[in-house]
C-alpha positions as CSV (number, residue, x, y, z in Angstrom):
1,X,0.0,0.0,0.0
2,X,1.1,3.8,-0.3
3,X,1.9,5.8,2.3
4,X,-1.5,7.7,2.2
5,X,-3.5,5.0,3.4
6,X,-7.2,6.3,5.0
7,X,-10.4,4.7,5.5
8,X,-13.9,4.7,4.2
9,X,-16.6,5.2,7.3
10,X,-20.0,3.6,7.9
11,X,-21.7,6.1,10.8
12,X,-25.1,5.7,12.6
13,X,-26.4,8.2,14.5
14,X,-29.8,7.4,16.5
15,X,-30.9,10.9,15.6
16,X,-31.9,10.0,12.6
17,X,-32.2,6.3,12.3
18,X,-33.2,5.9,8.6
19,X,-29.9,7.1,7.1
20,X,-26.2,6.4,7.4
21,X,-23.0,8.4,6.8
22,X,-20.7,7.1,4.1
23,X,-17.6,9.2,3.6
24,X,-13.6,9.5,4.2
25,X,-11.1,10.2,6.5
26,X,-6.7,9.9,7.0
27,X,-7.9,9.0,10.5
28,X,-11.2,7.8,11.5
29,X,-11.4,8.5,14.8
30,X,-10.2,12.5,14.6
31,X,-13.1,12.8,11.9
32,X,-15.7,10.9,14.4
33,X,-14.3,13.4,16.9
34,X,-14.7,16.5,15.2
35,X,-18.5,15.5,14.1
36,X,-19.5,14.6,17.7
37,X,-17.8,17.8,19.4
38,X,-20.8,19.3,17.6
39,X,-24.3,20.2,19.1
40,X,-26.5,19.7,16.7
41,X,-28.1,16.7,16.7
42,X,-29.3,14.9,20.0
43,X,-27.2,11.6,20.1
44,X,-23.3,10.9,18.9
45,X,-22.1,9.6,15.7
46,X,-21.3,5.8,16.1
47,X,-18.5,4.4,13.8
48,X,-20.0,1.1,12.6
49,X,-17.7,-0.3,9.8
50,X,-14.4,0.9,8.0
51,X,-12.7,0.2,5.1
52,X,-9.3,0.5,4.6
53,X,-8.1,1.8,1.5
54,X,-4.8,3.0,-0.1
55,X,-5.9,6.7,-1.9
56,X,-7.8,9.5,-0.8
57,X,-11.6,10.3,-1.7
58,X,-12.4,7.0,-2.3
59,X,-15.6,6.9,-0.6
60,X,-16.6,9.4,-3.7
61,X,-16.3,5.9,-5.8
62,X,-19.0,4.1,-3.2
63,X,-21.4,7.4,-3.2
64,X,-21.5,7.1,-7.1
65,X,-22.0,3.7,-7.4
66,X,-25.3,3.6,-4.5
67,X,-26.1,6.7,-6.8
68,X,-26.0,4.9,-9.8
69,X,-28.2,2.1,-8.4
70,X,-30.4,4.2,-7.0
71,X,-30.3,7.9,-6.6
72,X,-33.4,8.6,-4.4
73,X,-31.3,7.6,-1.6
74,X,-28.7,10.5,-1.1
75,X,-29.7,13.0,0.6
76,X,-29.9,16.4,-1.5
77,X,-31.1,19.9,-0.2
78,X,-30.9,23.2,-2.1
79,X,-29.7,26.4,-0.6
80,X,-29.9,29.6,-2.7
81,X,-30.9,27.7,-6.2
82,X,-27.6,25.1,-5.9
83,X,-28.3,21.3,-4.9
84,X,-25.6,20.2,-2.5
85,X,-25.7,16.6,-2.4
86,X,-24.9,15.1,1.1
87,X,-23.2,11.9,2.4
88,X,-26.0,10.8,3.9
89,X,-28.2,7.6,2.3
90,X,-31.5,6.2,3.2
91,X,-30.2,3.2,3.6
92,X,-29.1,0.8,6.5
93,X,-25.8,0.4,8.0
94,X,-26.0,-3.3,7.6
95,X,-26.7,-2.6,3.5
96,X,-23.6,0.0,3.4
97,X,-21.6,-2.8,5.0
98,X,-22.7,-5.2,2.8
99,X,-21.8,-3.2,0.0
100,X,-18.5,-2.3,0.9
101,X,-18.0,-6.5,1.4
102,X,-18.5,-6.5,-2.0
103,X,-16.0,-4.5,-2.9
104,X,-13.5,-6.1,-0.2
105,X,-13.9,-9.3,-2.1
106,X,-14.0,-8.9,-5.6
107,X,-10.4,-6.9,-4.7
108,X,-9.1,-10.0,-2.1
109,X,-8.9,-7.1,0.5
110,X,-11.8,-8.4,3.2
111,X,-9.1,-8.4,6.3
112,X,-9.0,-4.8,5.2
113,X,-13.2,-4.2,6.5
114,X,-14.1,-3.8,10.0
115,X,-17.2,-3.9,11.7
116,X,-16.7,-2.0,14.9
117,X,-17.6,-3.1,18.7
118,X,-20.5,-0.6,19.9
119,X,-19.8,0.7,23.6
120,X,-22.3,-0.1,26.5
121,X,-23.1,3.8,25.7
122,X,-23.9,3.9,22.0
123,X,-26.1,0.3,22.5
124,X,-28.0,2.4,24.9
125,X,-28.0,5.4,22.5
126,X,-29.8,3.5,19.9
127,X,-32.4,1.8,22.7
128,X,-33.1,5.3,23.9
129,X,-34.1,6.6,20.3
130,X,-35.7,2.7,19.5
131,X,-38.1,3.6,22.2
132,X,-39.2,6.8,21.6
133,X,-39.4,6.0,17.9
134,X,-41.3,2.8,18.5
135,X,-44.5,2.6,20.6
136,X,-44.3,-0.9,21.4
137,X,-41.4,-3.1,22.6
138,X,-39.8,-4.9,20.1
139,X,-40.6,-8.7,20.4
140,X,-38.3,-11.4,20.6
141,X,-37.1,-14.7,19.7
142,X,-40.1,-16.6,20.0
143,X,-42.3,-14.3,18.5
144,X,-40.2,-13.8,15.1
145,X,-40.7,-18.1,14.9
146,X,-44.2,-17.6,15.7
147,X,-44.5,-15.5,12.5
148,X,-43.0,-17.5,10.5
149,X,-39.7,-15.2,9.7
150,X,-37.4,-17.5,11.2
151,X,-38.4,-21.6,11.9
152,X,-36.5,-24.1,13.8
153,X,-33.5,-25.4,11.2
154,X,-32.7,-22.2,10.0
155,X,-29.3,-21.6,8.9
156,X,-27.9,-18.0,10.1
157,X,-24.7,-16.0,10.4
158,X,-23.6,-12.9,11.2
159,X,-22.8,-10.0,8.6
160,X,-19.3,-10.0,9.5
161,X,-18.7,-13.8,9.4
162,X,-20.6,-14.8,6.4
163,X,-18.4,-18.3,6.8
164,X,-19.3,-19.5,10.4
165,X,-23.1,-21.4,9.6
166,X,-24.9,-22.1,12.7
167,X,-28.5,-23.8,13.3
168,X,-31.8,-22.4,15.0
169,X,-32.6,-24.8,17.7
170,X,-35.5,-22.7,20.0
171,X,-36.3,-19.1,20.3
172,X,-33.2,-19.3,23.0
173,X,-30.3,-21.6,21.5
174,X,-28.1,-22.2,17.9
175,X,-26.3,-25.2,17.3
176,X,-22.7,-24.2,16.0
177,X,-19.8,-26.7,15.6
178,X,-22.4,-29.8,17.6
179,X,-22.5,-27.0,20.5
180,X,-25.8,-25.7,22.1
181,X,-24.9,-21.6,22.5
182,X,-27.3,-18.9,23.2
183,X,-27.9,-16.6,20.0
184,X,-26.0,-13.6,21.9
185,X,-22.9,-16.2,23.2
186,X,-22.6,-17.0,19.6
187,X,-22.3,-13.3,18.8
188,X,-20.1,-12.7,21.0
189,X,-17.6,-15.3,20.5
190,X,-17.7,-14.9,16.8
191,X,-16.9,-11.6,17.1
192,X,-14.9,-11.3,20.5
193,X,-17.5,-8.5,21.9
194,X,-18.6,-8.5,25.2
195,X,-22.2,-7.3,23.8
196,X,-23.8,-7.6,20.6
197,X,-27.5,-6.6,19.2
198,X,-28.0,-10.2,17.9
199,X,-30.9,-9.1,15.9
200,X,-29.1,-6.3,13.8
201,X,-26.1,-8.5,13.1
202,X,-28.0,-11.9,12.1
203,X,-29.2,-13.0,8.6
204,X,-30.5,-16.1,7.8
205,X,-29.1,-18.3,5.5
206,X,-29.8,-17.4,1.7
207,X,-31.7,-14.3,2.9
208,X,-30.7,-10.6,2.3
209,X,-31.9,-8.7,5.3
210,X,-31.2,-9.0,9.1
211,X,-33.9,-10.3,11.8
212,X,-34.2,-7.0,12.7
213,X,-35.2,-5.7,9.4
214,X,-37.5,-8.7,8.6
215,X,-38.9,-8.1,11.8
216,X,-39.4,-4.4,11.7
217,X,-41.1,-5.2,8.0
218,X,-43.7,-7.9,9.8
219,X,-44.4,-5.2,12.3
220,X,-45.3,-2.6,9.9
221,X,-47.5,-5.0,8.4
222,X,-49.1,-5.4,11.0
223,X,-50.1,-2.2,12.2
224,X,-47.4,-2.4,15.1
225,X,-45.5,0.2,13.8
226,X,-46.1,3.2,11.6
């Protein structure tokens, strides 16, 4: 790699829960930094994923190709006659992520993308805003079986270890490797987190979308949620 070496961001923020922040920074962390020592918005930027890459800019490569597939999702205001397009997408983290996999493998660099740890504070960022958002609690386990979006003998994985295959036993336990695990211990030692949101991180098995997608889609289907 060059000596310029810099990363291209995924970043939540609860304040706005239906877009993410793709763009570029020489170091990550300062540019997470300098966004959260501002007051405008209620809750903190939350690094979710990085890519490493060896030139500058190249996140402009990732905004035109999401454009390019669809350009209803950047976000575009217009001050004074001029659109300004923003680096802000209606889309979710776990699609950005997905994305940028794509483009980790087809160039043999997936060591070089990270999906980051959340703190004890941003998971209870993201519950805070959930619940104000949200007028019901969000169901569980048991209830996503009882609909129908996930059975016993499901295959799932999590985004960031599309390899590891484990098996839907109950609404409490996965099979992986002929051991009985809890969903969340199976998070957490894939990943080596002490916490995970098992829900956002989880995809069944020749499916696109994460239980907590599919599950937020049955809810708005049926009337739980606007």
């Amino acid at each position: 790699m060059n000596d310029t070496v810099g990363y291209i961001y995924i970043l939540k923020n609860p304040s706005f829960p239906d877009y993410i922040k793709i763009g570029y920074a020489d170091d990550v962390y300062s540019r997470l930094k300098q966004l959260n020592d501002k007051s405008a918005v209620p809750f903190a930027f939350r690094l979710y994923a990085y890519y490493k890459v060896n030139h500058r800019l190249e996140d402009k490569t990732v905004h035109d190709i999401i454009d390019k597939l669809n350009p209803s999702l950047r976000a575009k205001d217009n001050i004074d006659g001029k659109e300004r397009k923003r680096e802000f997408f209606e889309m979710s983290a776990e699609d950005a992520y997905d994305l940028l996999h794509c483009i980790a493998k087809i160039n043999g660099l997936e060591d070089n993308l990270v999906l980051v740890e959340p703190t004890a504070k941003e998971m209870e960022d993201e519950d805070e805003a959930t619940t104000k958002r949200k007028s019901t609690q969000l169901p569980k386990m048991d209830w996503l079986i009882e609909q129908g979006i996930i059975n016993i003998g499901d295959e799932v994985y999590l985004i960031n270890h599309p390899e590891e295959i484990a098996t839907i036993e109950d609404s409490r336990n996965i099979r992986y490797k002929d051991q009985i695990m809890s969903f969340n211990q199976f998070g957490c030692e894939l990943t080596g987190w002490k916490a995970i949101q098992i829900y956002a991180f989880m995809k069944k098995v020749g499916g696109d979308k994460t239980l907590s997608k599919l599950r937020e889609e049955k809810m708005k289907e049926l009337g739980m949620l606007d």
